[in-house]
BASE-976320 format. One record per residue (C-alpha): residue number from 1; x, y, z. Coordinates in steps of 0.2 Angstrom, whole numbers. Each point is the difference from the previous one (the first is absolute). Layout:
<pts>
{NUM; {X; Y; Z}}
...
</pts>
This chain:
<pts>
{1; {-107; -155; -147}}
{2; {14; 12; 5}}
{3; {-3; 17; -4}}
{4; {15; 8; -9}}
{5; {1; 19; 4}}
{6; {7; 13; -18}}
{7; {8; 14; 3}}
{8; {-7; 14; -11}}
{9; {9; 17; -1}}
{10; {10; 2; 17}}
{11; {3; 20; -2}}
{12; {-13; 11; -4}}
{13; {5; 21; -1}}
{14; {-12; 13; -3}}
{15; {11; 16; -1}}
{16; {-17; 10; 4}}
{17; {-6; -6; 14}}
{18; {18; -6; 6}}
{19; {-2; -16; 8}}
{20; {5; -17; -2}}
{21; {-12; -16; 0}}
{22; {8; -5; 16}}
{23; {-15; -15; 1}}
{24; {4; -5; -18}}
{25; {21; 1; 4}}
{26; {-6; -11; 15}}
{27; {-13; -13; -7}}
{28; {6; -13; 7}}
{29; {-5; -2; 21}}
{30; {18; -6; 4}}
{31; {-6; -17; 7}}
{32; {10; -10; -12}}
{33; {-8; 2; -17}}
{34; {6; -10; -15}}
{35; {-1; 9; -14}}
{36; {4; 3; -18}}
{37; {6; 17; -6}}
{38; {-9; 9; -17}}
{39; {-3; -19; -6}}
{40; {-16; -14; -1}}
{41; {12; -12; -5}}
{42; {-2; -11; 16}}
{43; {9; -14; 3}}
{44; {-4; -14; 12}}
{45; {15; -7; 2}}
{46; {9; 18; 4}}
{47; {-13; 4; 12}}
{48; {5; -16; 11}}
{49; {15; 6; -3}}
{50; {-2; 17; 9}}
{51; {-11; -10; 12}}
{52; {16; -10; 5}}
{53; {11; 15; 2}}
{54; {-12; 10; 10}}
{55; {0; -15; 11}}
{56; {16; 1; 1}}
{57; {4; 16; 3}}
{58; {-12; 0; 14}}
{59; {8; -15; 9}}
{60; {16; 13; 0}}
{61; {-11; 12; 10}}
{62; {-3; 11; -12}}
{63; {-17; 11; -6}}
{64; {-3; -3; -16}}
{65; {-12; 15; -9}}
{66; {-1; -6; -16}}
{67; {8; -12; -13}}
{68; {0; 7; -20}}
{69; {4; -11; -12}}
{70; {7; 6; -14}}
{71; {14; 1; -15}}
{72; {14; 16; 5}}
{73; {14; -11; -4}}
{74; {7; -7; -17}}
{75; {-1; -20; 7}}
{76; {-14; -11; -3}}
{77; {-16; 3; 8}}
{78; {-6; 10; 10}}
{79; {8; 8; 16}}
{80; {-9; 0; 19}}
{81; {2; 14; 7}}
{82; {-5; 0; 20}}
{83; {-3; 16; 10}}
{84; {5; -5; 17}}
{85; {4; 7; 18}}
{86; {9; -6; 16}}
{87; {7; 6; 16}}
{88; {15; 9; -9}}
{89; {-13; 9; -10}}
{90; {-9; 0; -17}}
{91; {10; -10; -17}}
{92; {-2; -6; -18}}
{93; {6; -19; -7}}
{94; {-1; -3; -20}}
{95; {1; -20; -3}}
{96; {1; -7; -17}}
{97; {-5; -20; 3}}
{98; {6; -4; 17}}
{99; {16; 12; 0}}
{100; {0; 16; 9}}
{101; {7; 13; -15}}
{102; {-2; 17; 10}}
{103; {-3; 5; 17}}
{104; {1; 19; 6}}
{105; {-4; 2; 21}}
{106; {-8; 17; 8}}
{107; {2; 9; 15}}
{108; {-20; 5; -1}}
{109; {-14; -9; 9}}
{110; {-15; 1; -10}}
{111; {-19; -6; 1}}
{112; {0; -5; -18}}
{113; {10; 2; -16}}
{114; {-3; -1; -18}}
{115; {11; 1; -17}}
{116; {1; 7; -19}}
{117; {8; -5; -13}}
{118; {3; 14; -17}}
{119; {12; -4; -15}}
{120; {6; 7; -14}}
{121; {15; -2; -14}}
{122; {18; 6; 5}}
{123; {12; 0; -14}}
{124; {-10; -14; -9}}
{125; {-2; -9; 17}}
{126; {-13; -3; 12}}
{127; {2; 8; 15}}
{128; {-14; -3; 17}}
{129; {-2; 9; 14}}
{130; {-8; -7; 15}}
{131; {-7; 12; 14}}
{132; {-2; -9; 16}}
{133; {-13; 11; 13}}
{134; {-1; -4; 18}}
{135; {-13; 10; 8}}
{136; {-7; 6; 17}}
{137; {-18; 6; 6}}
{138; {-5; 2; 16}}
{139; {-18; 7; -6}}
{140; {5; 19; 1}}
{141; {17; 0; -10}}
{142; {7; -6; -13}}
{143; {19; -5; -6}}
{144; {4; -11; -14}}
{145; {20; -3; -4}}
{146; {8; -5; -16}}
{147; {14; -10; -5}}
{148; {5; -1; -18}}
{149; {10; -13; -8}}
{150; {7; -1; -18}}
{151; {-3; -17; -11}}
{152; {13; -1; -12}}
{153; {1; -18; -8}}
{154; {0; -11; 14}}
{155; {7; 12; 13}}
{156; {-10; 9; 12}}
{157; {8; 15; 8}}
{158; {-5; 13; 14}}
{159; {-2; 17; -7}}
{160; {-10; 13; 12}}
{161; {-11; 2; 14}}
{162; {-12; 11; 3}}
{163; {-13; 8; 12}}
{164; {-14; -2; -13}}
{165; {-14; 6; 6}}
{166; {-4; 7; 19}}
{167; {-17; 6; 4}}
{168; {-3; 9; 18}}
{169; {-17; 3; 6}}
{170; {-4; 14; 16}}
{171; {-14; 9; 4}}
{172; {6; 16; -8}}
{173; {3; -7; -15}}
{174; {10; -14; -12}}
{175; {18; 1; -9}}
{176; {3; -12; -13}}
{177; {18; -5; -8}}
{178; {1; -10; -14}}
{179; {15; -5; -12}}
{180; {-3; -9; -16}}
{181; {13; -3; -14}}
{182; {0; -8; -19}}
{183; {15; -5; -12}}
{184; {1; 9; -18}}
{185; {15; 4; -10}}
{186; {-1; 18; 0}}
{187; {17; 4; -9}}
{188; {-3; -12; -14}}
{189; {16; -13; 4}}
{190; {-7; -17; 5}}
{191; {0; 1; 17}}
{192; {-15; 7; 12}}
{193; {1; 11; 12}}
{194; {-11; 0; 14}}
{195; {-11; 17; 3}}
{196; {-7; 4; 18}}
{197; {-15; 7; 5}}
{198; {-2; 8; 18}}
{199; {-15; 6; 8}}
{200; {-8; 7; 15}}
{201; {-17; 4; 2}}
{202; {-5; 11; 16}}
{203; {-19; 0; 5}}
{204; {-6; -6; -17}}
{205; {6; 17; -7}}
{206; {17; 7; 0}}
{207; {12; -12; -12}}
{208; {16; 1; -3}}
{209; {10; -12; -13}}
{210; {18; -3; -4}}
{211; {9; -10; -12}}
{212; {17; -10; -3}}
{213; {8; -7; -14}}
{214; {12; -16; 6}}
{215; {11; -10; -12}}
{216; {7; -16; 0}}
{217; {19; 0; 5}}
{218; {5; -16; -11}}
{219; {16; -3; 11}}
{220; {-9; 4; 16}}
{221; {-14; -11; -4}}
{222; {-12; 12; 9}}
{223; {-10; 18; -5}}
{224; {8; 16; 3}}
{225; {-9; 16; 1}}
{226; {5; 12; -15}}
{227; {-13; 14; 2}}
{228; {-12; 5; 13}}
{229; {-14; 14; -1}}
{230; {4; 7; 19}}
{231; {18; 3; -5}}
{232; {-5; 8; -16}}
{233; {-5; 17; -5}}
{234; {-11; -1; -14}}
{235; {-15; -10; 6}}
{236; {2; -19; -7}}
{237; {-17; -7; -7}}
{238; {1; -20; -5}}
{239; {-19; -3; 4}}
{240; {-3; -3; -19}}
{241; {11; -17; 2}}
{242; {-12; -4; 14}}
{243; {-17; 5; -8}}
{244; {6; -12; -14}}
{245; {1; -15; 11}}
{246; {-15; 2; 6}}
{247; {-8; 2; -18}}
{248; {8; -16; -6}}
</pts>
Protein backbone atom coordinates (compact mmCIF):
# COMPACT_ATOMS: atom_id res chain seq x y z
CA UNK A 1 0.00 0.00 0.00
CA UNK A 2 1.51 3.46 -0.75
CA UNK A 3 2.01 5.55 2.01
CA UNK A 4 0.44 9.15 1.30
CA UNK A 5 2.38 11.88 3.32
CA UNK A 6 -0.13 15.11 4.94
CA UNK A 7 1.19 18.16 5.32
CA UNK A 8 0.22 19.60 8.72
CA UNK A 9 1.04 23.38 9.59
CA UNK A 10 3.91 24.49 7.23
CA UNK A 11 4.92 27.64 9.34
CA UNK A 12 5.25 27.71 13.00
CA UNK A 13 6.44 31.41 14.67
CA UNK A 14 7.09 31.78 18.17
CA UNK A 15 7.64 35.57 18.78
CA UNK A 16 9.53 34.55 22.13
CA UNK A 17 12.00 32.35 21.27
CA UNK A 18 12.17 33.88 17.59
CA UNK A 19 12.58 30.84 15.40
CA UNK A 20 10.95 29.31 12.69
CA UNK A 21 10.20 25.29 12.58
CA UNK A 22 12.59 25.15 9.65
CA UNK A 23 12.07 20.96 10.01
CA UNK A 24 8.42 21.40 10.06
CA UNK A 25 8.51 24.22 6.77
CA UNK A 26 10.68 21.35 5.35
CA UNK A 27 8.86 18.09 6.16
CA UNK A 28 9.21 16.55 3.25
CA UNK A 29 13.05 14.99 2.21
CA UNK A 30 12.88 16.42 -1.21
CA UNK A 31 13.24 13.05 -2.94
CA UNK A 32 10.07 13.23 -4.71
CA UNK A 33 7.12 13.11 -2.28
CA UNK A 34 3.51 13.00 -3.34
CA UNK A 35 1.51 14.49 -1.13
CA UNK A 36 -1.60 16.16 -0.29
CA UNK A 37 -1.74 19.69 1.33
CA UNK A 38 -4.01 20.12 4.82
CA UNK A 39 -6.47 17.38 3.48
CA UNK A 40 -7.10 13.21 4.16
CA UNK A 41 -9.24 13.21 1.22
CA UNK A 42 -6.90 10.87 -0.96
CA UNK A 43 -7.68 9.87 -4.06
CA UNK A 44 -6.27 7.15 -5.96
CA UNK A 45 -6.79 7.89 -9.13
CA UNK A 46 -4.94 11.66 -8.60
CA UNK A 47 -2.19 10.00 -6.99
CA UNK A 48 -1.30 8.07 -10.20
CA UNK A 49 -1.80 11.11 -11.67
CA UNK A 50 0.96 12.84 -9.85
CA UNK A 51 2.89 9.70 -10.24
CA UNK A 52 2.76 10.15 -14.08
CA UNK A 53 3.86 13.73 -13.90
CA UNK A 54 6.63 13.19 -11.72
CA UNK A 55 7.67 10.61 -14.27
CA UNK A 56 7.40 12.91 -16.47
CA UNK A 57 8.97 15.75 -15.39
CA UNK A 58 11.91 13.49 -14.52
CA UNK A 59 12.30 12.19 -18.15
CA UNK A 60 12.92 16.22 -18.93
CA UNK A 61 15.90 16.09 -16.48
CA UNK A 62 14.35 17.69 -13.90
CA UNK A 63 14.53 17.09 -9.69
CA UNK A 64 11.42 16.85 -8.52
CA UNK A 65 11.22 17.80 -4.50
CA UNK A 66 7.84 17.29 -3.88
CA UNK A 67 4.38 17.00 -5.75
CA UNK A 68 1.15 18.71 -3.50
CA UNK A 69 -2.11 18.10 -4.67
CA UNK A 70 -4.34 20.50 -4.06
CA UNK A 71 -7.55 22.90 -4.99
CA UNK A 72 -5.92 26.86 -5.33
CA UNK A 73 -7.79 27.39 -8.55
CA UNK A 74 -11.44 27.88 -9.22
CA UNK A 75 -11.55 24.70 -11.89
CA UNK A 76 -12.58 21.35 -11.08
CA UNK A 77 -10.39 19.26 -8.95
CA UNK A 78 -7.73 19.62 -7.46
CA UNK A 79 -4.32 21.23 -8.78
CA UNK A 80 -0.67 19.41 -8.66
CA UNK A 81 1.68 21.57 -7.78
CA UNK A 82 5.49 20.12 -8.21
CA UNK A 83 8.46 21.72 -6.69
CA UNK A 84 11.19 21.08 -9.07
CA UNK A 85 14.90 22.05 -9.86
CA UNK A 86 17.22 21.90 -13.02
CA UNK A 87 20.36 23.14 -14.46
CA UNK A 88 18.94 26.68 -14.90
CA UNK A 89 17.97 26.59 -11.35
CA UNK A 90 15.06 25.94 -8.76
CA UNK A 91 10.94 26.46 -10.43
CA UNK A 92 7.36 25.84 -9.72
CA UNK A 93 4.51 24.34 -12.28
CA UNK A 94 0.71 24.37 -11.28
CA UNK A 95 -1.24 21.59 -13.62
CA UNK A 96 -5.02 21.31 -13.48
CA UNK A 97 -5.74 17.84 -15.35
CA UNK A 98 -2.91 17.42 -17.80
CA UNK A 99 -2.54 21.42 -18.74
CA UNK A 100 0.18 23.38 -17.34
CA UNK A 101 -1.95 26.63 -15.84
CA UNK A 102 1.29 28.43 -14.15
CA UNK A 103 4.83 28.13 -14.19
CA UNK A 104 7.25 30.81 -12.40
CA UNK A 105 11.33 29.86 -12.94
CA UNK A 106 14.27 31.04 -10.31
CA UNK A 107 17.60 31.95 -10.52
CA UNK A 108 18.39 30.00 -6.91
CA UNK A 109 19.70 26.60 -6.68
CA UNK A 110 18.41 25.05 -3.63
CA UNK A 111 18.61 21.52 -1.74
CA UNK A 112 14.96 21.53 -1.08
CA UNK A 113 11.75 23.64 -1.30
CA UNK A 114 8.39 23.72 0.27
CA UNK A 115 5.21 25.86 -0.06
CA UNK A 116 1.99 27.65 1.94
CA UNK A 117 -1.02 28.58 0.99
CA UNK A 118 -3.30 31.47 3.24
CA UNK A 119 -6.61 33.05 2.06
CA UNK A 120 -8.93 35.35 3.03
CA UNK A 121 -12.00 37.55 1.40
CA UNK A 122 -11.16 40.69 -0.68
CA UNK A 123 -14.03 42.77 -1.51
CA UNK A 124 -16.44 39.69 -1.23
CA UNK A 125 -13.84 37.47 -3.10
CA UNK A 126 -11.50 34.91 -2.38
CA UNK A 127 -8.22 35.77 -2.66
CA UNK A 128 -4.91 32.92 -2.15
CA UNK A 129 -1.63 33.56 -1.54
CA UNK A 130 0.88 30.89 -2.33
CA UNK A 131 4.41 31.23 -0.82
CA UNK A 132 7.02 29.20 -2.72
CA UNK A 133 10.50 28.48 -0.22
CA UNK A 134 13.58 27.25 -1.75
CA UNK A 135 16.08 26.58 0.85
CA UNK A 136 19.77 26.08 1.40
CA UNK A 137 21.83 24.18 4.25
CA UNK A 138 24.99 23.18 4.21
CA UNK A 139 25.02 21.99 8.01
CA UNK A 140 26.27 25.48 9.61
CA UNK A 141 23.92 28.01 7.82
CA UNK A 142 20.98 28.52 6.86
CA UNK A 143 18.93 30.63 3.88
CA UNK A 144 15.62 30.11 2.96
CA UNK A 145 14.03 32.43 -0.08
CA UNK A 146 10.39 33.28 -0.78
CA UNK A 147 8.50 33.95 -3.65
CA UNK A 148 4.96 35.06 -3.38
CA UNK A 149 2.31 34.96 -5.79
CA UNK A 150 -1.32 36.25 -5.68
CA UNK A 151 -4.33 33.81 -6.72
CA UNK A 152 -7.07 35.80 -7.91
CA UNK A 153 -9.80 33.61 -9.77
CA UNK A 154 -7.88 31.63 -11.90
CA UNK A 155 -4.86 33.79 -12.46
CA UNK A 156 -1.77 33.35 -10.66
CA UNK A 157 0.52 36.32 -10.48
CA UNK A 158 4.12 36.97 -9.05
CA UNK A 159 4.07 39.51 -6.26
CA UNK A 160 7.47 39.60 -4.09
CA UNK A 161 10.41 37.98 -3.15
CA UNK A 162 12.07 37.74 -0.24
CA UNK A 163 15.23 36.70 1.76
CA UNK A 164 13.02 35.03 4.37
CA UNK A 165 15.03 33.60 6.77
CA UNK A 166 19.04 33.57 7.02
CA UNK A 167 20.62 31.93 9.91
CA UNK A 168 24.78 32.21 10.20
CA UNK A 169 26.55 30.20 12.75
CA UNK A 170 30.64 31.18 13.91
CA UNK A 171 32.22 30.29 16.78
CA UNK A 172 31.80 33.84 18.38
CA UNK A 173 28.32 33.69 17.99
CA UNK A 174 25.07 33.53 15.64
CA UNK A 175 22.93 36.25 13.83
CA UNK A 176 19.54 35.50 12.71
CA UNK A 177 17.11 37.39 10.02
CA UNK A 178 13.94 36.59 9.75
CA UNK A 179 10.92 38.30 7.63
CA UNK A 180 7.49 37.18 8.12
CA UNK A 181 4.30 38.94 6.60
CA UNK A 182 0.26 38.44 7.00
CA UNK A 183 -2.79 40.12 5.05
CA UNK A 184 -5.44 42.25 7.18
CA UNK A 185 -7.40 45.12 6.18
CA UNK A 186 -6.32 47.47 8.46
CA UNK A 187 -8.04 50.64 7.03
CA UNK A 188 -11.42 49.01 6.91
CA UNK A 189 -12.10 49.38 2.84
CA UNK A 190 -12.03 45.67 1.44
CA UNK A 191 -8.75 45.26 0.48
CA UNK A 192 -5.77 43.84 2.58
CA UNK A 193 -2.73 45.15 3.11
CA UNK A 194 0.11 43.16 3.70
CA UNK A 195 2.12 44.00 7.09
CA UNK A 196 5.95 43.07 7.45
CA UNK A 197 7.88 41.92 10.21
CA UNK A 198 11.73 42.23 10.28
CA UNK A 199 14.00 40.69 12.73
CA UNK A 200 17.46 40.08 13.62
CA UNK A 201 18.66 38.44 16.47
CA UNK A 202 22.47 38.71 17.48
CA UNK A 203 23.88 36.02 19.86
CA UNK A 204 20.50 34.93 21.12
CA UNK A 205 20.21 38.27 22.77
CA UNK A 206 20.25 41.61 21.24
CA UNK A 207 16.78 41.87 18.82
CA UNK A 208 15.96 44.36 16.75
CA UNK A 209 12.51 44.51 14.69
CA UNK A 210 11.08 46.55 12.08
CA UNK A 211 7.83 46.67 10.27
CA UNK A 212 6.17 47.72 6.91
CA UNK A 213 2.78 48.26 5.66
CA UNK A 214 2.54 47.35 1.60
CA UNK A 215 -0.76 47.78 -0.31
CA UNK A 216 -2.00 46.51 -3.29
CA UNK A 217 -1.65 48.87 -6.29
CA UNK A 218 -4.92 47.70 -8.38
CA UNK A 219 -3.44 49.03 -11.60
CA UNK A 220 0.04 47.86 -10.98
CA UNK A 221 -1.01 44.39 -10.00
CA UNK A 222 1.71 44.42 -7.37
CA UNK A 223 2.32 45.73 -3.52
CA UNK A 224 3.75 49.08 -2.85
CA UNK A 225 5.25 50.14 0.30
CA UNK A 226 3.27 52.92 2.05
CA UNK A 227 4.90 53.09 5.47
CA UNK A 228 7.90 51.75 6.95
CA UNK A 229 9.07 51.99 10.75
CA UNK A 230 12.97 52.84 9.70
CA UNK A 231 11.87 55.91 7.84
CA UNK A 232 9.58 56.88 10.50
CA UNK A 233 9.88 58.87 13.77
CA UNK A 234 7.58 57.57 16.12
CA UNK A 235 8.46 54.03 16.69
CA UNK A 236 5.61 51.74 14.57
CA UNK A 237 4.30 48.63 16.54
CA UNK A 238 1.99 46.07 14.46
CA UNK A 239 3.11 43.04 16.51
CA UNK A 240 -0.51 42.72 17.81
CA UNK A 241 -1.65 41.68 14.04
CA UNK A 242 0.98 38.94 14.37
CA UNK A 243 0.30 37.71 17.99
CA UNK A 244 -3.24 37.38 16.63
CA UNK A 245 -2.30 35.01 13.90
CA UNK A 246 -0.68 32.95 15.96
CA UNK A 247 -3.68 32.77 18.57
CA UNK A 248 -6.07 31.87 15.81
Amino acid sequence: MKKILLIAAILILNIELYAIDVKSLFNLSGNGDIVYYKSDNINNAEYTQAEKLKSELESKNYKVYSIVIADILPKEGNEFIALVSSSQGDKIFIYNNDNEEFSYKTDRFGKNAAIDLESFYDKKDEIGILKYYIINDDGVDKDIYMYMFRIDGSSVKFIADISFYKEINSMKSSVITQMDNIFEDIDGDGIYEMLVESKEIVGGRNERIEYQIYKLSKGKGKYECIMSSWLEETPIDLSGYFRKRIEK
